[in-house]
Each structure stands twice: as structure tokens, then as C-alpha cells.
C-alpha positions in Angstrom: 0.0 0.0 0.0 3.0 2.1 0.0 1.7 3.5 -3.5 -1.5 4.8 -2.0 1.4 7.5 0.1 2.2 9.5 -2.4 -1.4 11.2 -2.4 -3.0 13.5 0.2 -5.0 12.1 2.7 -8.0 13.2 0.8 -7.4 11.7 -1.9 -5.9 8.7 0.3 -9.8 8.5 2.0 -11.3 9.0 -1.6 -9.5 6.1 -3.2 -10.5 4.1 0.0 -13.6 4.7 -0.6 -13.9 3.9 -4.0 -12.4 0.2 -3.0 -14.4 -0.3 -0.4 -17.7 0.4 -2.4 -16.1 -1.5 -5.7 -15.4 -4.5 -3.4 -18.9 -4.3 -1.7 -20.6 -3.8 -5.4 -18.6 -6.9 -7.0 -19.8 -9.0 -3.3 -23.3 -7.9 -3.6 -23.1 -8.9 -7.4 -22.3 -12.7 -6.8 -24.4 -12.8 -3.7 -27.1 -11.9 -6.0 -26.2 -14.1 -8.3 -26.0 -16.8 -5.7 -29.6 -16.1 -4.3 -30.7 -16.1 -7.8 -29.4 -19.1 -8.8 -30.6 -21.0 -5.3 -34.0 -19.6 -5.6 -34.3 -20.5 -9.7 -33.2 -24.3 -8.5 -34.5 -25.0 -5.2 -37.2 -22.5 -4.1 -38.7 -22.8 -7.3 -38.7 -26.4 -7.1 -39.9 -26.4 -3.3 -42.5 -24.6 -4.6 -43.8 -26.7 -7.4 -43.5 -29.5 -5.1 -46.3 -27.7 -2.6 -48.3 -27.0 -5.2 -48.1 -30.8 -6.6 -48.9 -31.8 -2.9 -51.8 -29.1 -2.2 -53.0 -30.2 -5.7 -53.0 -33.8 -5.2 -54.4 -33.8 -1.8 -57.5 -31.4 -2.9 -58.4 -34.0 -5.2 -57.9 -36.9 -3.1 -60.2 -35.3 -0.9 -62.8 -34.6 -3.4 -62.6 -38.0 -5.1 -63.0 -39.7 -1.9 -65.9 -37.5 -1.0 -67.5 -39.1 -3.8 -67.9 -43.0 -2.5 -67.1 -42.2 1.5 -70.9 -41.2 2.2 -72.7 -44.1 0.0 -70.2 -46.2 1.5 -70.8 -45.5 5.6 -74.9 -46.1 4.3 -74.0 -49.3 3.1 -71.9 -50.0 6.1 -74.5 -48.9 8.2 -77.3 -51.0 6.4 -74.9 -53.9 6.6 -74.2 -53.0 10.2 -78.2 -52.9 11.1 -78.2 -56.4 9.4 -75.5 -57.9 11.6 -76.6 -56.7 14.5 -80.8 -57.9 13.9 -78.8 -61.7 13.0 -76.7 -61.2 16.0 -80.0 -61.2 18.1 -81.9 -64.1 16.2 -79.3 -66.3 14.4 -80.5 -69.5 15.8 -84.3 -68.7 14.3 -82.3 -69.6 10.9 -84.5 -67.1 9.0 -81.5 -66.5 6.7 -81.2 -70.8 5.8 -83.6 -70.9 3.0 -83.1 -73.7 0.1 -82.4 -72.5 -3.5 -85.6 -73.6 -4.6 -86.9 -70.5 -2.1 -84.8 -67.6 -2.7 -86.8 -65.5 -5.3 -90.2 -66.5 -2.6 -91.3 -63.4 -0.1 -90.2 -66.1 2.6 -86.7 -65.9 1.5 -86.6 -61.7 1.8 -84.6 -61.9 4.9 -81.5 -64.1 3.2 -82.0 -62.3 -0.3 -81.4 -58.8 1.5 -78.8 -60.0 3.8 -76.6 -60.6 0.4 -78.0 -57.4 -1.2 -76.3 -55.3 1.3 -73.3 -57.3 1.7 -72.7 -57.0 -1.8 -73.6 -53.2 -1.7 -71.1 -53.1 0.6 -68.5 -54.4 -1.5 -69.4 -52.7 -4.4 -68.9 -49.2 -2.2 -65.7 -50.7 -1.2 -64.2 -51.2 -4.8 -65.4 -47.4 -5.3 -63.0 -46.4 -2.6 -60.3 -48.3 -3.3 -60.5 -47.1 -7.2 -61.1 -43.5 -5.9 -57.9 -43.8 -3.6 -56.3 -44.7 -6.3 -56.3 -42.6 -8.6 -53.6 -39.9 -7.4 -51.0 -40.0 -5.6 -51.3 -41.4 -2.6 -47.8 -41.4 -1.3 -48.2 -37.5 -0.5 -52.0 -38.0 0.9 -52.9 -36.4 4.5 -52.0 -38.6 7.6 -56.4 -38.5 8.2 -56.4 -40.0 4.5 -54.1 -42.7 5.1 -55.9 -44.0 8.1 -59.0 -44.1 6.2 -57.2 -46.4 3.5 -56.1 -48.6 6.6 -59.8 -48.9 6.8 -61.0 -49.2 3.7 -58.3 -52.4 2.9 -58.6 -53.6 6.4 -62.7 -54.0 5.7 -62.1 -55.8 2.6 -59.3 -58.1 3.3 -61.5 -59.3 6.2 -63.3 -62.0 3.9 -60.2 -63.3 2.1 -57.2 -62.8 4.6 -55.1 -65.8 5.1 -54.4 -65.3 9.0 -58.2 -65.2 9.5 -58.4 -68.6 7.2 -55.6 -70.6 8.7 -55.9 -73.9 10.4 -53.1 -73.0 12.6 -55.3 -70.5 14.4 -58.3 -72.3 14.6 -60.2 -72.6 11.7 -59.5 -74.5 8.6 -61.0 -74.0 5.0 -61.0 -75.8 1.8 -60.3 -73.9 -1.4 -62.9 -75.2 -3.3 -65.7 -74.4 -1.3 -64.5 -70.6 -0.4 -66.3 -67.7 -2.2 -64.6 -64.4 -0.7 -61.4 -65.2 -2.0 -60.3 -61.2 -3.8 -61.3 -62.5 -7.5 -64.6 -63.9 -6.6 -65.0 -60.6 -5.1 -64.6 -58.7 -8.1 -66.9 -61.4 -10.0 -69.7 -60.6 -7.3 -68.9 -56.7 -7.4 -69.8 -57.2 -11.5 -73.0 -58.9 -10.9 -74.5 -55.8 -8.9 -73.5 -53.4 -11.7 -76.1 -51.8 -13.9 -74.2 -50.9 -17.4 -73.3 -47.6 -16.6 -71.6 -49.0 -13.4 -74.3 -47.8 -11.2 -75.3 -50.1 -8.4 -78.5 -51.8 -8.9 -81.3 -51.5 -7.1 -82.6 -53.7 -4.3 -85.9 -54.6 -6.8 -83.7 -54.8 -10.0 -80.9 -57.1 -7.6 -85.2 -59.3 -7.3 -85.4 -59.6 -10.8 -82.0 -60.6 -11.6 -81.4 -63.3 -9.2 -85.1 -64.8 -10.6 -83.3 -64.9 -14.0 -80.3 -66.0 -13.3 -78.3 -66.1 -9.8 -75.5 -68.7 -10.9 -73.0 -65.9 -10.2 -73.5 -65.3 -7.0 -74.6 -68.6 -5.7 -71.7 -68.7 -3.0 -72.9 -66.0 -1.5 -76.1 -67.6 -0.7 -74.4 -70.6 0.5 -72.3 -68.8 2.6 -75.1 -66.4 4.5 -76.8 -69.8 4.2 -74.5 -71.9 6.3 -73.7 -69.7 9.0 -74.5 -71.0 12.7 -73.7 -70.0 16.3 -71.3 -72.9 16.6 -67.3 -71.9 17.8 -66.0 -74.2 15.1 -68.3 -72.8 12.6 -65.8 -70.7 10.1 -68.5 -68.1 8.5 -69.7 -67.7 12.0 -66.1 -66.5 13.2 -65.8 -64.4 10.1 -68.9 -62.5 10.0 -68.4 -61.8 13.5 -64.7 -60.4 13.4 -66.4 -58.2 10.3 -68.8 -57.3 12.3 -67.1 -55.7 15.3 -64.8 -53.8 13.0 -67.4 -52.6 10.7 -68.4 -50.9 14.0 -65.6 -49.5 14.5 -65.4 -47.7 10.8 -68.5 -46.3 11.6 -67.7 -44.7 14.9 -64.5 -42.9 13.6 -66.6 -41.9 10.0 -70.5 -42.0 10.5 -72.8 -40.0 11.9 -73.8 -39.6 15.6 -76.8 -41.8 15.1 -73.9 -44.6 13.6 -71.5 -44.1 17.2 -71.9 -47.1 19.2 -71.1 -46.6 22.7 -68.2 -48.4 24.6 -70.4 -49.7 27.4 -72.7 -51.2 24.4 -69.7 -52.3 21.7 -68.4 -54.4 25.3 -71.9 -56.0 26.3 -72.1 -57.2 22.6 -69.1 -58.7 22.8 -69.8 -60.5 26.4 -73.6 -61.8 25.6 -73.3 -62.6 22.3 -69.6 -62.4 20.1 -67.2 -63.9 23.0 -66.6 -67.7 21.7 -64.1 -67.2 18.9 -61.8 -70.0 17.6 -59.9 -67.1 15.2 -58.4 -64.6 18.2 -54.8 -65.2 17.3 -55.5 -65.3 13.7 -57.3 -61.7 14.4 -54.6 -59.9 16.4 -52.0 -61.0 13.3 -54.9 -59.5 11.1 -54.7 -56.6 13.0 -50.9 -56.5 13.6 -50.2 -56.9 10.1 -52.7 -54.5 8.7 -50.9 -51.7 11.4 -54.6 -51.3 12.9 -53.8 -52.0 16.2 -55.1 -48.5 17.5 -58.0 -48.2 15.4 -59.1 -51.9 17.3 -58.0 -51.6 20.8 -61.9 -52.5 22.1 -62.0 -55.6 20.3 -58.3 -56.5 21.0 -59.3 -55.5 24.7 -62.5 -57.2 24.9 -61.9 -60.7 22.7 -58.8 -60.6 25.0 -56.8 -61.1 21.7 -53.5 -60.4 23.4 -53.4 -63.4 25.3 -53.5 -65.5 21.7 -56.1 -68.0 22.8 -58.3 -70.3 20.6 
């Protein structure tokens, strides 16, 4: 600096000056530059990636909003149905012979499988709606419902709940909830637009031809308040969670109380052969929080049969 001497200290400060405010120009230059750069390549793409995520949850939310209601009125239908059987199983109104089931007499078995296939067909609605976005960046509330909405449908076909090991065997053959016969079912109670039918067109149709959905029938059919009776087990299981959908997404009029969900349980659902078969349902499903009353009062913890 010995050059910068040989001027007057005015022009000494001046010069200072000037090297100071080139030095902060040039820094203020590439820190711009920086800033620009970093907000072109991340905060532009931090943005997109909240609007993708806004975007996609919207219309998660509105396509679910399209198959949630109809589905809690079928589940509540289906749940009205259960509990009625609950109370007068062993009067075997629902065990009526082929020969009977397009006969008034056989109205009580006829619309025990209309709403359980109702039920189904809201199902596959849901699952299709929950599908169709991206469901990786859904809301934590939209997740659960999923849990729910698989956890309802694997019910009839999971292989914990089927397994001889805990308690209750099944053959193959003879086994209509398996996923595809599901599907096949789900097909017969579409009208050609896809709409559901109608309880009086689901009358008709079974007159003319019911060969499709005969193991349904038998199932319904061949259910009886016996511990080693496998439909019995499953319906039952269904049942209690189908309950429990209903209290977190129904109405008021849907809640059923805990003092009421227990006495269920103690006078009428408490002789299971399937409890460690459930609690692996359960386990694996990750739905152990959603199901604490039943794990609590089926005592599933202590994996008896």
C-alpha cells in the first residue's frame, strides 16, 4: 500500500472509498447471483413440489368424498343387518333352500346378500377412488381411512383369519370371498353404466339368473352359532370392525357406545376360535389403535383359541 502514500490524505480516504464500495458492489453482485441461482433451483422447485402436494391432496379429498358417504350407508345397512342376526341367528330365517330364494319367505336371506354386496361394491369405489392420485403425498387422516377401507375388505379373504393354525380350517374349493370372486360378485350388482342396482332390480336378476353369486347364498346360508363354525367366526370379526369404521366416520346416530360395543361382545360375540389369527390381522394391517376395544374385549392379546 505504500503507492496509496504519495497522495493527500483526501485523496488517500477517496480512493478508500472507492475500493471499499467496488469490493462491496462486486460482493453484492455474486451474492445476487448466488440467491438467484438458489431460488431458480430450489425454491422454485420447493415450490412446485407444494403445489403438486396441495393439488394432489384437494383431489384426493374430493374423489374420496365421492364414494365415502354411500359407502358409511351401506356399512350402516350392513351393520343394522348384523346386529338384527346377532340377536336371532338360531331362528335360521337367513337358511332358505335354492328352490326358495326368489319367494317373499326368503326376503330376509336375499337382503342379507344385497347389502353385503352393496357393501363391496362401495368398497371397490373407494379403493378405485384412492387410487387414482398420488397417494404417497395423501394427509395422515387419508391414510388411516385407507387402513380402513383395505382392512374392511381383506376381512373376507385374509389368510391369518383362514388358517388352520389359528383355529379354523378351510377348503379352497368351497371358499367364495377369495379377492377374484370378489370382483366377480362386485360385477353382478353393476347396472351398465356402473351404477349399483337396485334392491328390486338385484329381485329380478337373481329370478333370472343367480348362478353368479350362488356362493354367496351358501355362505349367509351356512352360518351357525357354533365356535368351530368358520363363516360364524368371520362375520363376527367383520362385524365388530365394521363398527368400528362407523364410529370414527359415520354420523352420531352410527357411534356405538363403549359400554354397548363391550356387552355385545360378552352376551353374544365372546366364543371365537380365530383370536390369534385376528390380532395377526390386525398387527399386520398396522390397525392395532383403530381396534383396541375388540383387542381388549376378545382378549386377543393373550392368543387363545
Amino acid at each position: 500500500m505504500e503507492w496509496l502514500k504519495s497522495f493527500s490524505d483526501s485523496a488517500q480516504t477517496a480512493i478508500i472509498a472507492g475500493i471499499i464500495s467496488a469490493v462491496v458492489s462486486i460482493t453484492m453482485f455474486i451474492l445476487k447471483g448466488c440467491w438467484d441461482w438458489f431460488q431458480e433451483k430450489y425454491m422454485l422447485r420447493y415450490k412446485l413440489k407444494k403445489e403438486y402436494t396441495f393439488n394432489q391432496r384437494m383431489h384426493i379429498k374430493e374423489s374420496l368424498a365421492k364414494s365415502k358417504t354411500p359407502l358409511i350407508q351401506a356399512s350402516e345397512e350392513l351393520n343394522s343387518r348384523l346386529k338384527n342376526f346377532s340377536k336371532n341367528i338360531d331362528k335360521n330365517w337367513h337358511d332358505i333352500s335354492e328352490d326358495m330364494w326368489t319367494k317373499p319367505d326368503a326376503y330376509y336371506l336375499v337382503s342379507f346378500v344385497y347389502r353385503l354386496l352393496a357393501f363391496f361394491y362401495w368398497l371397490e369405489k373407494a379403493e378405485s377412488d384412492i387410487y387414482s392420485f398420488d397417494f404417497s403425498v395423501a394427509a395422515k387422516e387419508e391414510k388411516v381411512y385407507l387402513k380402513y377401507v383395505q382392512s374392511l375388505r381383506n376381512f373376507f379373504y385374509d389368510c391369518d383369519l383362514l388358517n388352520p393354525e389359528f383355529g379354523i380350517e378351510y377348503f379352497e374349493k368351497d371358499y367364495p370371498f377369495f379377492k377374484n370372486f370378489i370382483n366377480k360378485y362386485v360385477s353382478y350388482m353393476k347396472n351398465q353404466d356402473g351404477s349399483l342396482i337396485s334392491y328390486e332390480q338385484f329381485e329380478k336378476k337373481i329370478a333370472e339368473n343367480h348362478e353368479m353369486i350362488k356362493p354367496v347364498f351358501g355362505y349367509i346360508s351356512k352360518i351357525r352359532k357354533e365356535r368351530s363354525n368358520q363363516n360364524y367366526n368371520i362375520i363376527i370379526s367383520f362385524h365388530l370392525f365394521l363398527m368400528l369404521f362407523l364410529n370414527k366416520y359415520g354420523l352420531d346416530y352410527h357411534y356405538t357406545r363403549r359400554e354397548k360395543f363391550r356387552k355385545l361382545i360378552t352376551d353374544r360375540y365372546n366364543d371365537l376360535r380365530i383370536k390369534k389369527g385376528l390380532m395377526n390381522f390386525f398387527e399386520r394391517n398396522k390397525i392395532v389403535d383403530e381396534v383396541e376395544w375388540i383387542i381388549t374385549d376378545l382378549s386377543l392379546r393373550d392368543n387363545s383359541n
